[in-house]
ZAPA-259650 format. One record per residue (C-alpha): residue number from 1; x, y, z. Coordinates in Angstrom, 1 decimal, decimal comma. Example, Ala and Ser with C-alpha at 12.3 -4.5 7.8 and 13.67 -1.06 7.14 Angstrom:
- nr_c1_c2_c3
- 1_12,3_-4,5_7,8
- 2_13,7_-1,1_7,1
END
This chain:
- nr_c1_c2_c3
- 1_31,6_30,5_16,0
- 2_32,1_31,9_12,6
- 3_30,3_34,1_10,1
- 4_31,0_33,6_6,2
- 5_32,5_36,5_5,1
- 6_30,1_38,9_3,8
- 7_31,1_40,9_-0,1
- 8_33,2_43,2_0,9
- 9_32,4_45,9_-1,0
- 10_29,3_46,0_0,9
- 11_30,4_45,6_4,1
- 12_32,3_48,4_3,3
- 13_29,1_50,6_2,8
- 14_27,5_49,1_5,8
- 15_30,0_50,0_8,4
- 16_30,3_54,0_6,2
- 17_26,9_54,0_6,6
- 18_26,8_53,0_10,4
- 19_29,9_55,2_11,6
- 20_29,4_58,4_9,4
- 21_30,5_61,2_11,5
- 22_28,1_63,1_9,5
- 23_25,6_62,5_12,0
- 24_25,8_62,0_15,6
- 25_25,5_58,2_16,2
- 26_28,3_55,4_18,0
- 27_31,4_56,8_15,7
- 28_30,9_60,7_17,8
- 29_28,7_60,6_20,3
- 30_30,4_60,7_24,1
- 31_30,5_57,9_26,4
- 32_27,8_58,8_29,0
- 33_25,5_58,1_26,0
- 34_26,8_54,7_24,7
- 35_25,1_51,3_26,3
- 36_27,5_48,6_25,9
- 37_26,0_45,0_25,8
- 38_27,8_41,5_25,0
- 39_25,5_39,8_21,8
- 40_26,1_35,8_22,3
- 41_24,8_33,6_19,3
- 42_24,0_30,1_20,3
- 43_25,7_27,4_18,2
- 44_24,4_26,2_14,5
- 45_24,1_23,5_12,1
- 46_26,7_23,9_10,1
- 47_30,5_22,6_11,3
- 48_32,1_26,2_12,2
- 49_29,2_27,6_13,5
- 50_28,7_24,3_16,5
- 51_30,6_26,8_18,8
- 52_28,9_29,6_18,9
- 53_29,4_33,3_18,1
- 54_29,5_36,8_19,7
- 55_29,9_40,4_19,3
- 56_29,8_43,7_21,2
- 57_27,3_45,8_20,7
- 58_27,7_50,1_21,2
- 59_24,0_51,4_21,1
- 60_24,3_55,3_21,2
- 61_21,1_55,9_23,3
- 62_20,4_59,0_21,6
- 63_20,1_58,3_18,2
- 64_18,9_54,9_18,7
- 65_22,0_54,1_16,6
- 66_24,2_50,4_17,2
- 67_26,9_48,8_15,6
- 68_27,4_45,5_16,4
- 69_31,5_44,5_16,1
- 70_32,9_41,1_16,1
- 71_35,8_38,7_15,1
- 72_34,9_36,1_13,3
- 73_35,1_36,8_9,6
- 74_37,3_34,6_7,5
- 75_37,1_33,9_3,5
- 76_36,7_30,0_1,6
- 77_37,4_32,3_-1,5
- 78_41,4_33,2_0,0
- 79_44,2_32,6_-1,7
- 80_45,8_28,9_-0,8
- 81_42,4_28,8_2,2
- 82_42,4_25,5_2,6
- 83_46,2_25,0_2,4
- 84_46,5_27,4_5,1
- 85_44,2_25,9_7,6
- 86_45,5_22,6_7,0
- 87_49,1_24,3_8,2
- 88_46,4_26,1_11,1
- 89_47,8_29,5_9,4
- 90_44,3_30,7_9,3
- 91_43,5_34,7_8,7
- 92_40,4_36,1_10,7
- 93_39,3_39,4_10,4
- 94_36,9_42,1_12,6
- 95_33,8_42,8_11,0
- 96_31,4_45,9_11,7
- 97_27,7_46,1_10,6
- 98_24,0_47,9_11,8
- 99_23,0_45,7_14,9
- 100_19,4_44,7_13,4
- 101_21,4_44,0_9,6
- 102_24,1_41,5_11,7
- 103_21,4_40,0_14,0
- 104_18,8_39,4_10,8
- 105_21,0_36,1_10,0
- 106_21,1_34,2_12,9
- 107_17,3_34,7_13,7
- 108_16,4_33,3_10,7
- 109_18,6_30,8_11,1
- 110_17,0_29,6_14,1
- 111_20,0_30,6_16,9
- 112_19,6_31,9_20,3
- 113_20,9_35,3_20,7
- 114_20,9_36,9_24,2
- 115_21,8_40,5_25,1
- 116_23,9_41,5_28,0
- 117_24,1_44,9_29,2
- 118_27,0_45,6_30,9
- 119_28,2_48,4_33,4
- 120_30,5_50,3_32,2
- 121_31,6_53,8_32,9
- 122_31,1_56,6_30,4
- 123_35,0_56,6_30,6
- 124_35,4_52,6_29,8
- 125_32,2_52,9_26,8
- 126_34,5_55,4_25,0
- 127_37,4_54,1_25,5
- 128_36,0_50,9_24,2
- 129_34,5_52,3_21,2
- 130_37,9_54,2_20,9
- 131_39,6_50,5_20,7
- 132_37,1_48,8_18,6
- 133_37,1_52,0_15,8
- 134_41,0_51,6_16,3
- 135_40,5_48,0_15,7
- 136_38,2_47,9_12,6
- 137_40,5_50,2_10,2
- 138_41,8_47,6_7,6
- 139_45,7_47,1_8,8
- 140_44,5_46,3_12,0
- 141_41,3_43,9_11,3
- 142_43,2_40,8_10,4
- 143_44,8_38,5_12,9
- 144_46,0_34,6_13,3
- 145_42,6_32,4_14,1
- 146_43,8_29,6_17,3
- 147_40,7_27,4_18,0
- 148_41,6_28,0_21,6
- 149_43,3_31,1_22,3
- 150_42,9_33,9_20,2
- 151_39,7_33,3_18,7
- 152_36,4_35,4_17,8
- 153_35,3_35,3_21,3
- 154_38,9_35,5_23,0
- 155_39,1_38,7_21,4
- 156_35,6_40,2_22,3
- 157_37,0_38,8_25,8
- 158_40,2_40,9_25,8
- 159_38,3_44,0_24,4
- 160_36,4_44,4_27,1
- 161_39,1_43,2_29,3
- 162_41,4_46,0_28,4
- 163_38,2_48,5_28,7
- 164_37,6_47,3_32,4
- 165_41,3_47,8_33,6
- 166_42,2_44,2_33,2
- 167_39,5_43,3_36,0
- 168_37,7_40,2_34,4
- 169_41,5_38,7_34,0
- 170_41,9_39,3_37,8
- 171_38,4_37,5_38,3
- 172_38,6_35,0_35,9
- 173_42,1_34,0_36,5
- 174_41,4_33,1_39,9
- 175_38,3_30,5_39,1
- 176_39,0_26,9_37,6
- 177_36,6_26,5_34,6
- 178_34,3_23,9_34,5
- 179_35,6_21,6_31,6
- 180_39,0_21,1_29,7
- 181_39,5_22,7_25,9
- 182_38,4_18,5_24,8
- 183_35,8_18,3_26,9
- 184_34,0_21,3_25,2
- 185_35,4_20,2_22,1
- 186_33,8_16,4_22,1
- 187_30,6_18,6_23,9
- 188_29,9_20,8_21,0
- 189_30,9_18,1_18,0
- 190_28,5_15,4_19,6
- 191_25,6_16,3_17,0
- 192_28,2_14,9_14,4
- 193_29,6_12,3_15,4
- 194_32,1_11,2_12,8
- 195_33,5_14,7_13,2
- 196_33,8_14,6_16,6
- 197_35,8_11,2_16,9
- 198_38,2_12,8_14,4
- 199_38,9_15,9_16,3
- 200_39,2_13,9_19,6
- 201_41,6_11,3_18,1
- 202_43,5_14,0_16,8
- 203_43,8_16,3_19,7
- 204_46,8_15,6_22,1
- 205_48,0_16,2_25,5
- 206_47,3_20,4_24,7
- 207_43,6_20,1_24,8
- 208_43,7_18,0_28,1
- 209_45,1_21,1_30,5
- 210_43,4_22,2_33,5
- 211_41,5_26,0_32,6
- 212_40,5_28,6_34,5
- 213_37,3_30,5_34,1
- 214_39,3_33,2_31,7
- 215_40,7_30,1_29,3
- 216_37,6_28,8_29,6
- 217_35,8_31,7_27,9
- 218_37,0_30,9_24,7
- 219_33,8_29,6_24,4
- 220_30,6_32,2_23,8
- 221_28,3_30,6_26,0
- 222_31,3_30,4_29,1
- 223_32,3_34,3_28,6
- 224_28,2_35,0_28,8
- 225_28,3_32,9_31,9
- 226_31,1_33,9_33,6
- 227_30,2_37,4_33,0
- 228_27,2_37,6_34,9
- 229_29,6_36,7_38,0
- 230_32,1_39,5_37,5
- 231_32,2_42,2_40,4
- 232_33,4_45,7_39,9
- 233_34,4_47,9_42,1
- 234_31,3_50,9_43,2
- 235_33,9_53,8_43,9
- 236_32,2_53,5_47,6
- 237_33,8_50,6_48,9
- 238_31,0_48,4_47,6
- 239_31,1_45,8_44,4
- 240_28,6_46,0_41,8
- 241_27,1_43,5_38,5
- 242_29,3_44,0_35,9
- 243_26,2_42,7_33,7
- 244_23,5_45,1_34,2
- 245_20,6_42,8_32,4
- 246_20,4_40,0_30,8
- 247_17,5_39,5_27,8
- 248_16,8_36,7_25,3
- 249_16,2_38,5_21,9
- 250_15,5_35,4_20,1
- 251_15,1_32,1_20,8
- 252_16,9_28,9_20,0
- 253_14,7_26,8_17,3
- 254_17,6_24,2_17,0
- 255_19,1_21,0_18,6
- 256_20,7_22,6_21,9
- 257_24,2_20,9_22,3
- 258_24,4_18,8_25,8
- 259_25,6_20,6_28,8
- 260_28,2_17,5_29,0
- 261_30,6_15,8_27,3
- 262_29,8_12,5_26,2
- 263_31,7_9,5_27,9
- 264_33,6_8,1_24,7
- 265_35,2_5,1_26,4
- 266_31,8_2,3_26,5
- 267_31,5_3,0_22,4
- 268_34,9_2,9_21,4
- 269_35,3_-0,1_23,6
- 270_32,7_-1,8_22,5
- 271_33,6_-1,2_18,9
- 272_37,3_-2,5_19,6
- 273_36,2_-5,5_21,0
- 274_33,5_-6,6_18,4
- 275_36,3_-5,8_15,6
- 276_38,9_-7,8_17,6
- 277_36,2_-10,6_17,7
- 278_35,0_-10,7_14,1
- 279_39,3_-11,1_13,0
- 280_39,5_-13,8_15,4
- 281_36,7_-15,5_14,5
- 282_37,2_-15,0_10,1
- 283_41,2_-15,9_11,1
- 284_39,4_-19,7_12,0
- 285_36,3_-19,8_9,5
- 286_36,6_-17,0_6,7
- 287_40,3_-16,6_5,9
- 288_40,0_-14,3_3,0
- 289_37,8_-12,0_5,1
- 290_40,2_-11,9_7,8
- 291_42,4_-10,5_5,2
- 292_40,3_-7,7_4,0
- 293_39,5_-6,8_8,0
- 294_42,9_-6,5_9,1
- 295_43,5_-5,0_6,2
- 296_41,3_-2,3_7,0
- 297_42,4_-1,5_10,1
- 298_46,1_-2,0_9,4
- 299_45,3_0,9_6,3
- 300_43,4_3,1_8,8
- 301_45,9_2,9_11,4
- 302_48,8_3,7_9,0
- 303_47,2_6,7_7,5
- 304_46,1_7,7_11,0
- 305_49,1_8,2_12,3
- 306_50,8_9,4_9,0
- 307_48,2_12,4_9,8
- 308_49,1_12,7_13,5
- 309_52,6_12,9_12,6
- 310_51,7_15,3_10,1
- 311_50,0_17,5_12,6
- 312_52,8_18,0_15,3
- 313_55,5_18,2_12,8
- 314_54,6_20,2_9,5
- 315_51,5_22,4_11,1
- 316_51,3_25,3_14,2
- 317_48,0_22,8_15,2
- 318_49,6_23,2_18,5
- 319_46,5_21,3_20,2
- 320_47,5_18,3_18,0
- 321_51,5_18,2_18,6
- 322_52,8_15,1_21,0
- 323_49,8_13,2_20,2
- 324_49,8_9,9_22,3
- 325_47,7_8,1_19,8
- 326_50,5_7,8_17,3
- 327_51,2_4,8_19,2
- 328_48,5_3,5_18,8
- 329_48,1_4,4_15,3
- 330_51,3_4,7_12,9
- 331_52,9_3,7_9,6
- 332_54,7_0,8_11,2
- 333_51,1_-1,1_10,6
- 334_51,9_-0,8_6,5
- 335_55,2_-2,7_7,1
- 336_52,6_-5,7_8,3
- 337_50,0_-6,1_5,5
- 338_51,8_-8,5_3,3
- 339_52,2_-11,1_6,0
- 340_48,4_-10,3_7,0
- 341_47,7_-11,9_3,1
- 342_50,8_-14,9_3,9
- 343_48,9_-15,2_6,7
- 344_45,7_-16,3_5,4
- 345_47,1_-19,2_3,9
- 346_48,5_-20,4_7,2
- 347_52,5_-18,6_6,6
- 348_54,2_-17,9_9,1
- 349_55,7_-14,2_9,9
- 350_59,3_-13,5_9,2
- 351_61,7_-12,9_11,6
- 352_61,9_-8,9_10,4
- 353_57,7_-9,3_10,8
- 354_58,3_-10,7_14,0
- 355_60,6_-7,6_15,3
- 356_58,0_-5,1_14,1
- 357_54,9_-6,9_15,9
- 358_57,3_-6,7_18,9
- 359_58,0_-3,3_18,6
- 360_54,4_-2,5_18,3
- 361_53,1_-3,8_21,2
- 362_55,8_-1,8_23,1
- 363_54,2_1,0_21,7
- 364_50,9_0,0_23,2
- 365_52,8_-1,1_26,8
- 366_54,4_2,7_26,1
- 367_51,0_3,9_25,3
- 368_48,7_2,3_28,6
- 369_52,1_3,7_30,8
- 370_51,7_7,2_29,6
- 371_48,5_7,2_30,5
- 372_49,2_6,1_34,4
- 373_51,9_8,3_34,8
- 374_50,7_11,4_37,3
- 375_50,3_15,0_36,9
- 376_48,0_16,1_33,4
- 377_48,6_13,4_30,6
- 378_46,3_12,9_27,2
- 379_43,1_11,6_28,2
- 380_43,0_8,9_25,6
- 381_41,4_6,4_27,3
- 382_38,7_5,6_24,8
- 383_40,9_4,9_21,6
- 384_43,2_3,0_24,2
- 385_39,9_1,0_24,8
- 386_39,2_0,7_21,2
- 387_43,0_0,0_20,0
- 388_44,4_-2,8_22,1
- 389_41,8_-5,7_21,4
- 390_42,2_-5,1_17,8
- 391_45,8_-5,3_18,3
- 392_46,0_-8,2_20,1
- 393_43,9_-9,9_18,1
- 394_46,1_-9,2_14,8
- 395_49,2_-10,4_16,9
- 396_47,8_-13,5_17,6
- 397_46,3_-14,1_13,9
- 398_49,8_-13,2_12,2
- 399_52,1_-15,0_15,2
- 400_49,3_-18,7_14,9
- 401_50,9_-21,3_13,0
- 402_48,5_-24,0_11,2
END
């Protein structure tokens, strides 16, 4: 969804050189003579770019002039970056450049990008254009990135939103979307897959909210879709497209994402049950490899939910906070490593041992009961799938007695 952010000295000269009153082009020229049109990028290879991008696009039909403006601009080379998006304190900025300059990127990348024309009034182009001028000085252009809520498409969304007198709100608001924000999530991660098992285990009860169309269209390819449904009023009692035509500039030459959400739960499960197995089976044949496989998954679990408690209580990671999964996965599973090693020489767990086993397969009980209760809970099902064999089986290995 995101473009690297481009030198800014030149980008400078690029947006001079596109909005120079000097001439009469997008920055001067009225609204009866500015074609508005949405510009939706399909996802690409690369991590931040797997959800897409977009921009609007002011053509003045005169000149032939258009400026494409968008909101995803952000800057590895910022002070304390990484730091920041860690802490999800991440600084976006609008960005402004000649249509055929800003489009010249993602066709040789091999991305889709599709034109929508949309019906505005000369009134609603120029007060658009108005916004978006308003928008791209420099103490405006920066803002607070949310995956979800405010992002580069959110705010193409609410740009045009405000231009149309709030009408794709009223619309929008009144449709539920199709999928929930980690069902597009685990959708649009699926080509890596490491990655998107991290970002699902990570994501908590937040990302598992019924949407609407308009919280839906975070997403590029949702606000193009939803879009083409929007009504507006004629002025004769009769309702109108709101998207005037629809054309494929350039084709997509990559791996298309699925149009589902992959099922998690057969994998994971699987996975938990053949780990489960193989600690079983080395706790009777292969003691010192029992060690070094509970040992892995007692080190994963620990730092796993070191992390998870990390995200809901030092970051604004909001998606993240009150993350079931931290019963599944927490630092109590450090406390059990030593008597993992007594236990491969046949020793029995001490009474304190005994109390935190206890205390961890409450968590679990708490964990499967969270998960049954009514109304919108964390749809964890698959690292509940995953977690509870390979618990049980560790129970059973540290509680035997030879």
């Amino acid at each position: 969804m995101h473009l690297i952010r481009r030198k800014l000295l030149l980008l400078a000269l690029l947006v001079l050189a596109a909005l120079s009153p000097a001439h009469a082009g997008v920055a001067n020229a009225p609204g009866a003579n500015l074609e508005v049109s949405l510009i939706t990028y399909g996802p690409g290879e690369t991590y931040w770019e797997r959800f897409g991008h977009d921009a609007i696009e002011l053509r003045d039909t005169v000149s032939g002039e258009a400026v494409n403006f968008n909101y995803g601009v952000f800057d590895f080379s910022e002070k304390n970056f990484l730091l920041n998006f860690a802490r999800g304190r991440m600084h976006y900025l609008m960005d402004a450049a000649p249509s055929d300059a800003d489009e010249r990127y993602y066709v040789e990348a091999g991305r889709s990008i599709t034109r929508q024309r949309l019906a505005l009034t000369a009134e609603q182009a120029a007060a658009l254009r108005d916004f978006l001028l308003w928008n791209l000085r420099p103490e405006n252009a920066g803002y607070a990135y949310d995956y979800y809520v405010d992002n580069c498409t959110t705010r193409v969304r609410d740009a045009l939103d405000k231009a149309l007198g709030g009408m794709l709100a009223t619309q929008l608001k009144t449709h539920a979307g199709g999928m929930t924000y980690r069902q597009q999530t685990v959708r649009l991660m699926s080509a890596q897959p490491w990655l998107m098992l991290l970002l699902d285990l990570g994501l908590g009860p937040y990302a598992d909210q019924p949407l609407d169309a308009w919280q839906e269209s975070f997403l590029p390819d949702v606000l193009q879709a939803q879009l083409r449904e929007v009504r507006l009023d004629d002025g004769h009692g009769g309702r109108r497209p709101l998207v005037l035509d629809e054309q494929l500039v350039s084709p997509n030459r990559l791996q298309a994402p699925p149009s589902t959400a992959p099922d998690l739960r057969l994998p994971l499960a699987l996975a938990g049950l053949l780990l489960a197995a193989l600690i079983v089976l080395a706790r009777r044949r292969w003691p010192t490899g029992y060690a070094l496989l509970g040992t892995l998954y007692l080190l994963a679990a620990g730092v796993t939910g070191l992390l998870l408690l990390a995200l809901w209580t030092l970051t604004t990671h909001h998606s993240a906070w009150a993350n079931a999964n931290l019963l599944l996965f927490n630092p109590l599973a450090f406390a059990l490593l030593p008597t993992l090693w007594r236990a491969r020489r046949g020793l029995a767990a001490s009474r304190f041992i005994d109390g935190v086993i206890a205390l961890q397969l409450l968590a679990c009980m708490a964990a499967v009961l969270l998960h049954l209760l009514p109304g919108t809970v964390q749809q964890n099902q698959p690292w509940l799938l995953f977690a509870l064999p390979c618990w049980l089986a560790l129970v059973w290995s540290l509680r035997r007695r030879q």
